[in-house]
C-alpha positions in Angstrom: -12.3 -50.0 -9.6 -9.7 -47.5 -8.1 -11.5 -44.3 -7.8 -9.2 -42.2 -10.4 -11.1 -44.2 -12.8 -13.8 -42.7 -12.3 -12.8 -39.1 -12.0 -12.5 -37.4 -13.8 -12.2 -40.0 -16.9 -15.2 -41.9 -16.6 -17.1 -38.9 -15.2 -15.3 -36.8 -18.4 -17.2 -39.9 -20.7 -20.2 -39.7 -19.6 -21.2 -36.3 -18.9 -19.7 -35.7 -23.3 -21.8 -38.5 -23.9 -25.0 -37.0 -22.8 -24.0 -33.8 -23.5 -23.6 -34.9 -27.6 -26.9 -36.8 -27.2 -28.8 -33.4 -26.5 -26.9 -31.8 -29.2 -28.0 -34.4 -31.7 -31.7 -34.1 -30.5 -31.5 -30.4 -31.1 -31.1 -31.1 -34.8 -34.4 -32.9 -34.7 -36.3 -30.6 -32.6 -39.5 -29.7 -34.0 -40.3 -27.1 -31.5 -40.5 -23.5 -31.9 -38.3 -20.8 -30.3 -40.4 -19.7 -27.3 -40.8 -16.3 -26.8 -38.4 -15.5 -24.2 -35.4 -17.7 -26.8 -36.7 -15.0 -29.8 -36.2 -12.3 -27.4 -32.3 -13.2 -26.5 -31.4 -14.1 -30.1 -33.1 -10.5 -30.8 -30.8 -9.0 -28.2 -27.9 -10.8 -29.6 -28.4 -8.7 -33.0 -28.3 -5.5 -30.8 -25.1 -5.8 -28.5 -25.5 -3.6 -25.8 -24.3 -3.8 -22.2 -27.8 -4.7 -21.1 -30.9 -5.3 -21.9 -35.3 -4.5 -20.9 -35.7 -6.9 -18.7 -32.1 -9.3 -18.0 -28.6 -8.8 -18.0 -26.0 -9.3 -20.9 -24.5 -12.3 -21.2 -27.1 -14.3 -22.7 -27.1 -12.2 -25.9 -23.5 -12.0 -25.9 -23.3 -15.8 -25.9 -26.0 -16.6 -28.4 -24.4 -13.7 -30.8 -21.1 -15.3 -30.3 -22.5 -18.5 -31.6 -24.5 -17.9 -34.2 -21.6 -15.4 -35.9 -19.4 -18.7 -35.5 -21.4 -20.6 -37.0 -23.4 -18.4 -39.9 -26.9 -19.5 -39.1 -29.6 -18.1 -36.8 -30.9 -21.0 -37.1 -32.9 -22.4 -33.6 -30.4 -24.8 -33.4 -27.9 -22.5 -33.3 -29.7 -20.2 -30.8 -30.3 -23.5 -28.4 -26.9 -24.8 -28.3 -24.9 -23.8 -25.4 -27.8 -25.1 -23.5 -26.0 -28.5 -23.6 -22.4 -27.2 -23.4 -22.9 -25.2 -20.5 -24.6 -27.8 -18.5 -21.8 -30.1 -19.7 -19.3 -27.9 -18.6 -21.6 -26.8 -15.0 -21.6 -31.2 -14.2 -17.6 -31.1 -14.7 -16.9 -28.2 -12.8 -19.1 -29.4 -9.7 -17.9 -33.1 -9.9 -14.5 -31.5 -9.7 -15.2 -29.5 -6.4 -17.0 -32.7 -5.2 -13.9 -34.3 -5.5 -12.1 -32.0 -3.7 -14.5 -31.5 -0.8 -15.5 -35.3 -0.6 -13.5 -38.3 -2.6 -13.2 -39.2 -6.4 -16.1 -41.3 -6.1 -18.2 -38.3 -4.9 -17.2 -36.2 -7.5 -17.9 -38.8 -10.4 -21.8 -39.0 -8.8 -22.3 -35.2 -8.7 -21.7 -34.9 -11.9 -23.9 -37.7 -13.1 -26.4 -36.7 -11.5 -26.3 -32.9 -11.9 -26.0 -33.5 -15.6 -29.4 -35.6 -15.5 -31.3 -33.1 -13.3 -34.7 -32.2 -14.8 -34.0 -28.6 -15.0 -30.5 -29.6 -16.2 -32.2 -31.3 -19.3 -35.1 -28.6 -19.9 -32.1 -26.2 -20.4 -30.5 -27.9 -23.0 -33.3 -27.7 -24.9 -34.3 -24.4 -24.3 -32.2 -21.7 -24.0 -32.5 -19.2 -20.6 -30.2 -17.5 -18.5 -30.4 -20.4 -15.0 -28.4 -22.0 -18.0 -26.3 -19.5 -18.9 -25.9 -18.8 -15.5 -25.1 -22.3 -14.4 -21.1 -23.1 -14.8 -20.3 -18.9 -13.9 -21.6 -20.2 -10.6 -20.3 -23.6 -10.3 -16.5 -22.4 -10.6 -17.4 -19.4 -8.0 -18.0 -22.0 -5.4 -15.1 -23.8 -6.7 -12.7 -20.7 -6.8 -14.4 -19.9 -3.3 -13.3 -23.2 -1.4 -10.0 -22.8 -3.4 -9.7 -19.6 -1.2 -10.8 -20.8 1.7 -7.9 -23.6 1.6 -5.2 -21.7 0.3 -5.8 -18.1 1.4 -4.5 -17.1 -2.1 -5.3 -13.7 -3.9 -5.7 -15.2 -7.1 -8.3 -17.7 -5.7 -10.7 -15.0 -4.7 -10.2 -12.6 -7.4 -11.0 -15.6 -9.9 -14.1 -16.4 -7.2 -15.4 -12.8 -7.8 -14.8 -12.5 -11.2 -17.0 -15.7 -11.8 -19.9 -14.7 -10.3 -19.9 -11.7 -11.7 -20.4 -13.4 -15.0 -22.9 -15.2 -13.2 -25.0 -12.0 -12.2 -24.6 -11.0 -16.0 -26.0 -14.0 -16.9 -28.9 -13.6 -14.3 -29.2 -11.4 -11.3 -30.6 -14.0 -9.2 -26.5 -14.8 -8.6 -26.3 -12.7 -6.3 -27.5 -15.4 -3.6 -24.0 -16.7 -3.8 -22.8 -13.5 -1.7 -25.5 -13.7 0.5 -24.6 -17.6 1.0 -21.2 -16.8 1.7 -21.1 -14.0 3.8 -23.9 -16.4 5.6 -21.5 -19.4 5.6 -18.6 -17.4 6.9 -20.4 -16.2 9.6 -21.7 -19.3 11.0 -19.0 -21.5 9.9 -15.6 -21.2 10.9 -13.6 -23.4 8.3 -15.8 -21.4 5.6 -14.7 -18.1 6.5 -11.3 -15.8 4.0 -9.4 -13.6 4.8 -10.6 -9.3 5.1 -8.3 -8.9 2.6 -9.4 -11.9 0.0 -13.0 -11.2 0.9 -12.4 -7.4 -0.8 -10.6 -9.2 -3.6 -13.1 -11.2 -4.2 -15.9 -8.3 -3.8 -13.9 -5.8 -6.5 -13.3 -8.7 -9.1 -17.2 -8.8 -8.7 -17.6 -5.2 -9.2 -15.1 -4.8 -11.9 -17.1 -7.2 -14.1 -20.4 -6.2 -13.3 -19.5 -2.4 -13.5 -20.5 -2.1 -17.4 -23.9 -3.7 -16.7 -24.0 -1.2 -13.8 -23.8 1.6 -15.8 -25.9 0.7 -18.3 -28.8 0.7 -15.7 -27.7 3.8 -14.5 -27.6 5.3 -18.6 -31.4 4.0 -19.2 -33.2 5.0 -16.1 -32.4 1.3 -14.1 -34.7 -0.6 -16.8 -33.7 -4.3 -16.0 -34.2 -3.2 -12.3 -37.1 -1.8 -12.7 -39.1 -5.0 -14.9 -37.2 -7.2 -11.8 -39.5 -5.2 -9.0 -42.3 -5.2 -11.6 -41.9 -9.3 -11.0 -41.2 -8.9 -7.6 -44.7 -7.2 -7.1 -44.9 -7.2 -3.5 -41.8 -4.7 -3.7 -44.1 -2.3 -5.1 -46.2 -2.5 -2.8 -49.0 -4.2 -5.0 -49.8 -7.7 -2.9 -50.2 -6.6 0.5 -53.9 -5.6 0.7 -54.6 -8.8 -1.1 -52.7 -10.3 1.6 -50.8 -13.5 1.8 -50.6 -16.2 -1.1 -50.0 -19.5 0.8 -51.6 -21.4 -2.5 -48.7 -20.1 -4.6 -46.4 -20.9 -1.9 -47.4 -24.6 -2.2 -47.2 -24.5 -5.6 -43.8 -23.4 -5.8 -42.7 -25.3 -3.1 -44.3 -28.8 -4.3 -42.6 -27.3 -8.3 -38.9 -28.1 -6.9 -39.3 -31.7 -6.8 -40.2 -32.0 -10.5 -37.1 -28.9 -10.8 -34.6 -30.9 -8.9 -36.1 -34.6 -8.9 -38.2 -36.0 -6.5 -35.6 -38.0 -4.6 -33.2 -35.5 -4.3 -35.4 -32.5 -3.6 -36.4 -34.6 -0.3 -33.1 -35.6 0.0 -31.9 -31.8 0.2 -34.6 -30.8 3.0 -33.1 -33.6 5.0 -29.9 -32.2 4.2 -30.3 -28.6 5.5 -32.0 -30.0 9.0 -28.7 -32.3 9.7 -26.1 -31.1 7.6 -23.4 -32.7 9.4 -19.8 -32.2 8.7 -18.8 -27.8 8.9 -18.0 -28.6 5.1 -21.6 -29.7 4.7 -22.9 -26.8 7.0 -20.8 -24.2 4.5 -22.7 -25.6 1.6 -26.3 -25.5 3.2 -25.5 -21.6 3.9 -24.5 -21.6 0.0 -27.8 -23.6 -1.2 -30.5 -22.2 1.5 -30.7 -18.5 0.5 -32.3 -18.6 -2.8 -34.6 -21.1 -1.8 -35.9 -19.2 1.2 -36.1 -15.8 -0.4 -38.4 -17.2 -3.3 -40.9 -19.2 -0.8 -41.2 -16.2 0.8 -41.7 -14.1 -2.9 -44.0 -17.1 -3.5 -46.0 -16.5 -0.4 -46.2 -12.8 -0.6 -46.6 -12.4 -4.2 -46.3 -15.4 -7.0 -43.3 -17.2 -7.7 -42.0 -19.3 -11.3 -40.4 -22.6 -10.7 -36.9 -22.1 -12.0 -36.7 -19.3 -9.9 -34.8 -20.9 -7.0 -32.2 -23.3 -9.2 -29.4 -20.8 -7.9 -30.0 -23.2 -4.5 -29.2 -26.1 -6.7 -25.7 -25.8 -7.5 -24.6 -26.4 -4.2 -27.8 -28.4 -3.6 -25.5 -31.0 -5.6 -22.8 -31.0 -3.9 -25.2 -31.7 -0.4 -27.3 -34.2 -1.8 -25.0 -36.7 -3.4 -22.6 -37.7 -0.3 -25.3 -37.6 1.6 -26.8 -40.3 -0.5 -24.3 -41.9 -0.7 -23.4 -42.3 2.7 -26.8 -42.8 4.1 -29.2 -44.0 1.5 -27.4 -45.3 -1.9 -30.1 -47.3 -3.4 -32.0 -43.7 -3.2 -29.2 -42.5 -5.3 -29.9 -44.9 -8.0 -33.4 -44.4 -7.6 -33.0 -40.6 -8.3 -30.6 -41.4 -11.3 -33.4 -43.8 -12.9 -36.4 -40.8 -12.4 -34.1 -37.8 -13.6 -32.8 -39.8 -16.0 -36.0 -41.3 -17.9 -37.0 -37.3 -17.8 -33.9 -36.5 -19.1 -34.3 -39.2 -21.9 -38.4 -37.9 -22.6 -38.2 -34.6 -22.7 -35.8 -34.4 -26.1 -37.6 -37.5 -26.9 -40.9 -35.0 -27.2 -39.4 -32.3 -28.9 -38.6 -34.7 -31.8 -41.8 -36.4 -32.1 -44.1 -33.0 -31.4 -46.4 -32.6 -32.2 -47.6 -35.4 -30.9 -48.8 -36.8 -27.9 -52.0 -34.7 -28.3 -54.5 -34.6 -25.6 -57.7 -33.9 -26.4 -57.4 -32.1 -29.3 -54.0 -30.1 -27.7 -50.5 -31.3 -28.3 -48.5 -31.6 -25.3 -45.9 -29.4 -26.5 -48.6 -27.0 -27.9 -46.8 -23.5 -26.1 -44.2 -24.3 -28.3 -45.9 -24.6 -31.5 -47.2 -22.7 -34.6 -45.4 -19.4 -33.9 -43.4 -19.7 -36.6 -46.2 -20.6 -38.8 -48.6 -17.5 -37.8 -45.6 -15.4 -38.4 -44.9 -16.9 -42.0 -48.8 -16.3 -42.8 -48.4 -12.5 -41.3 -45.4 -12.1 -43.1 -47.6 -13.0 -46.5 -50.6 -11.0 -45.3 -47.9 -8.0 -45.5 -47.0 -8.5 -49.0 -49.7 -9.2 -50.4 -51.6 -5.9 -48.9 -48.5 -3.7 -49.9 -46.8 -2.6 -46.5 -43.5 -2.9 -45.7 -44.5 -2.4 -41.5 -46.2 -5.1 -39.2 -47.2 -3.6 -35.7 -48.1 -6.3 -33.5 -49.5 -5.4 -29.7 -48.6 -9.4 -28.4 -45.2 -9.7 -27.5 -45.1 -13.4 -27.8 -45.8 -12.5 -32.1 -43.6 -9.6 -32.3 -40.9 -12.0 -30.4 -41.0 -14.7 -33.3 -41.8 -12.5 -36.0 -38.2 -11.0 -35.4 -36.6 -14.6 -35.5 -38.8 -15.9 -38.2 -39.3 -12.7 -40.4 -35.0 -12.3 -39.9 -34.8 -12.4 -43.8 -37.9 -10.7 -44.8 -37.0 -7.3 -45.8 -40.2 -6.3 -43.2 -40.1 -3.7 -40.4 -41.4 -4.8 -37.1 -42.5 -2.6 -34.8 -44.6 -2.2 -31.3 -47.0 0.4 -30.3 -45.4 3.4 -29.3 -45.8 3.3 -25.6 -47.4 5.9 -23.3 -45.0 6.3 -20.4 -42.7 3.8 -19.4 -41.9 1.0 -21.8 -43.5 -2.4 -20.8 -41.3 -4.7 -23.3 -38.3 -4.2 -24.9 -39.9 -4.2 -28.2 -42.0 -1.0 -26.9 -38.8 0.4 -25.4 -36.1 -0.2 -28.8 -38.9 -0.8 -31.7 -41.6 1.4 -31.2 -43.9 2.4 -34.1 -43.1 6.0 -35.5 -46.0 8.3 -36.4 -45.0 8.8 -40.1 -44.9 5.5 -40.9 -48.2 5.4 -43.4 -50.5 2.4 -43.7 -49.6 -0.8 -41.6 -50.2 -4.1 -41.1 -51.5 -4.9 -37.3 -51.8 -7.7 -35.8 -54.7 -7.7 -33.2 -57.2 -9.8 -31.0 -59.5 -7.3 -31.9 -60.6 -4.4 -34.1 -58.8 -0.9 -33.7 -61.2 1.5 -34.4 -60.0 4.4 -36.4 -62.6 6.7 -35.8 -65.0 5.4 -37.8 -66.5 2.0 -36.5 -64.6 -0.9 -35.9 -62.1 -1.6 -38.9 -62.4 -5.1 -41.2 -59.8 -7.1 -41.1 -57.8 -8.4 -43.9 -57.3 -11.7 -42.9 -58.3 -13.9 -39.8 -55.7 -16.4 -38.7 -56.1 -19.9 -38.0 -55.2 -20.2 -34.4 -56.9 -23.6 -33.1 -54.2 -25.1 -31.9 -50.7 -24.2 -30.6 -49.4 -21.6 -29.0 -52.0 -19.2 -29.6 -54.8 -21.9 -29.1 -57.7 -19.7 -28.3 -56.7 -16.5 -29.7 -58.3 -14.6 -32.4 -56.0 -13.0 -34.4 -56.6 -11.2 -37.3 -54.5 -8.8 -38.9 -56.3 -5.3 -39.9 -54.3 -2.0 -42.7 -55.1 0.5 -40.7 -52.8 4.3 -40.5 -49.5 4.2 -38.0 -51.5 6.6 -35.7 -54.3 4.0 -35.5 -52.2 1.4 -34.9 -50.0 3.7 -31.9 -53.6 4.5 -29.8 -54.0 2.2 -27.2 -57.5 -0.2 -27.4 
């Protein structure tokens, strides 16, 4: 088959194929909005040029979508997962054609759209996803640059992944990847005077996030060091964490795929062509800064997908070339993940293992916020203060039609959570309804709850939560 066949039409095919699949699956998704999807959609209702603990764009997105289409529904809230993934396996297949052959370019985008992490986000929404194209088409606009030497290339470069950093900061390993790549790499390297293009178009478009920080006392910088603990200062008498290391490190073959996780190591040791050498710089930096974050501190596993973008484009020739039965055999294991992990939303909440459905973090917090929701009115109290974030979170989303005020604690100090930081509980707000793991005491004994919740299984499996009327100024002091 001549290789225009395949791309971008047959590439085009199958990456809307998959992408409608996971749309379709979203309407039977049984699952409940995790806390951090409550959170964004929460953000979305309060447009501001940043937020507690991320940047922008995700709430701008999920607000764009849900005014579209009238519903705050989950659905609704979950579905530029899929688009944007969609549109992230295009635009890399497209730069894979242009770096490698049409044949190249039809692969990477198979196989990016059937990555593991590729198929958790469009199921759950999170800013890697959000994220994900903004920095596909800046290494796309960025080789565009380096070929042409044009302006416009490199403004478009730097406008992209400044999108990108609004999305998540962590996009900012696509600077440090280039400046790397230039340096090292002849044929990578742009002009002085496209390279400051390229560097204000970033700046222009991250300058209202900028300011933001700068307005609220650097907030989202500040909870990004609280996670980066060892920037504080707070890991290094405990000394080094080589077990988390190995846990992150082993995580990236189930966040990537086994085959081409191993495939990508092998990559950066003999990279090859300078084309191939340009992308290692472009993959290697995230990937390298958050073992090391791992090993000094603790590190989550989707915190290095910025090195996976590029990762792509490495793996796939390189398969290709060397080892194509491998190819296939990464296609068949990221692809029956791809196929079970929508399959699980639809059927949860089985599988249950003893006693526990598999899918149990994403259960029942809709349900314990429906039966807070009637523990409210039926004690009298228009005001629920919850001190767990992951129940304030969905009783926001849930509670969205309630006529109910939510509120935290009213912090001491800095805020830790946005809901301390925006919603915090004001002192003349009369008898409330909180939500606790265990009795306030007002002054005079430990106070009887109203209601104990039903919390055996689920997301709050283990919990005790009861909800307790007790004065706003009860409910502000701090256990």
């Amino acid at each position: 088959m001549p290789e225009r066949a395949i791309w971008p039409g047959r590439a085009a095919w199958i990456v809307a194929a998959i992408t409608l699949a996971r749309v379709a699956a979203l309407r039977f998704n049984r699952t409940d909005l995790f806390v951090d999807e409550s959170q964004y959609w929460l953000w979305g209702r309060n447009l501001d040029l940043g937020y507690y603990s991320k940047p922008p764009l995700i709430a701008w997105v999920i607000r764009a979508v849900t005014e579209v289409a009238g519903s705050d529904a989950a659905f609704w809230v979950r579905l530029p997962g899929a688009v944007f993934h969609g549109a992230t396996a295009l635009i890399l297949g497209a730069l894979a054609a242009r770096l490698f052959t049409a044949r190249t370019g039809f692969w990477v985008a198979v196989t990016y759209v059937t990555l593991p992490f590729a198929a958790l986000g469009s199921l759950l929404i999170s800013t890697d996803t959000i994220m994900a194209p903004f920095f596909a088409a800046a290494l796309l606009c960025h080789v565009r640059t380096v070929e042409s030497d044009r302006a416009g290339w490199a403004a478009l470069a730097g406008i992209a992944i400044g999108l990108a950093f609004l999305a998540k900061y962590a996009a900012i390993y696509f600077l440090v990847g280039a400046a790397l790549a230039a340096l090292f790499v002849p044929w990578a390297r742009i002009s002085v005077r496209n390279a400051l293009i390229l560097a204000a178009g970033f700046m222009v478009t991250i300058l209202p996030n900028v300011a933001w920080n700068l307005a609220n006392d650097l907030t989202t910088v500040a909870h990004t060091m609280d996670n980066v603990g060892w920037v504080r200062g707070e890991s290094w008498l405990a000394g080094l964490n080589p077990a988390g290391l190995a846990e992150f490190f082993f995580s990236q073959f189930a966040v990537f795929g086994p085959v081409l996780f191993a495939a990508l190591l092998a990559g950066y040791l003999r990279p090859g062509s300078a084309r191939m050498r340009a992308l290692v710089f472009l993959s290697l930096p995230a990937l390298v800064v958050v073992c090391a974050q791992a090993l000094l501190d603790k590190a989550y596993a989707n915190w290095a997908v910025a090195s996976y973008f590029a990762g792509t484009l490495i793996v796939v020739p390189l398969l290709l070339d060397r080892a194509p039965r491998a190819l296939w055999l990464s296609l068949a294991i990221n692809g029956a993940v791809a196929v079970l992990l929508p399959l699980l939303t639809i059927i949860a909440p089985a599988p249950v293992r003893d006693g526990t459905p598999l899918l149990g973090r994403y259960l029942g917090r809709a349900d314990l916020s429906r039966e807070i929701i009637a523990t409210a009115r039926e004690a009298g109290t228009p005001t629920i203060v919850a001190r767990d974030r992951d129940i304030l979170a969905d009783l926001f989303h849930t509670g969205r039609a309630a006529g109910l005020a939510f509120h935290a604690p009213r912090p001491e100090g800095r805020a830790q959570s946005y809901y301390e930081q925006t919603y915090p509980l004001p002192e003349n707000a009369g008898q409330v309804l909180l939500i606790a793991d265990h009795a306030p005491d007002c002054g005079g004994g430990p106070v009887s709850p109203v209601r104990r919740f039903d919390t055996a299984s689920g997301a709050y499996a283990g919990r005790d939560f009861a909800a307790y009327l007790v004065p706003a100024e009860c409910a502000n002091a701090r256990p």
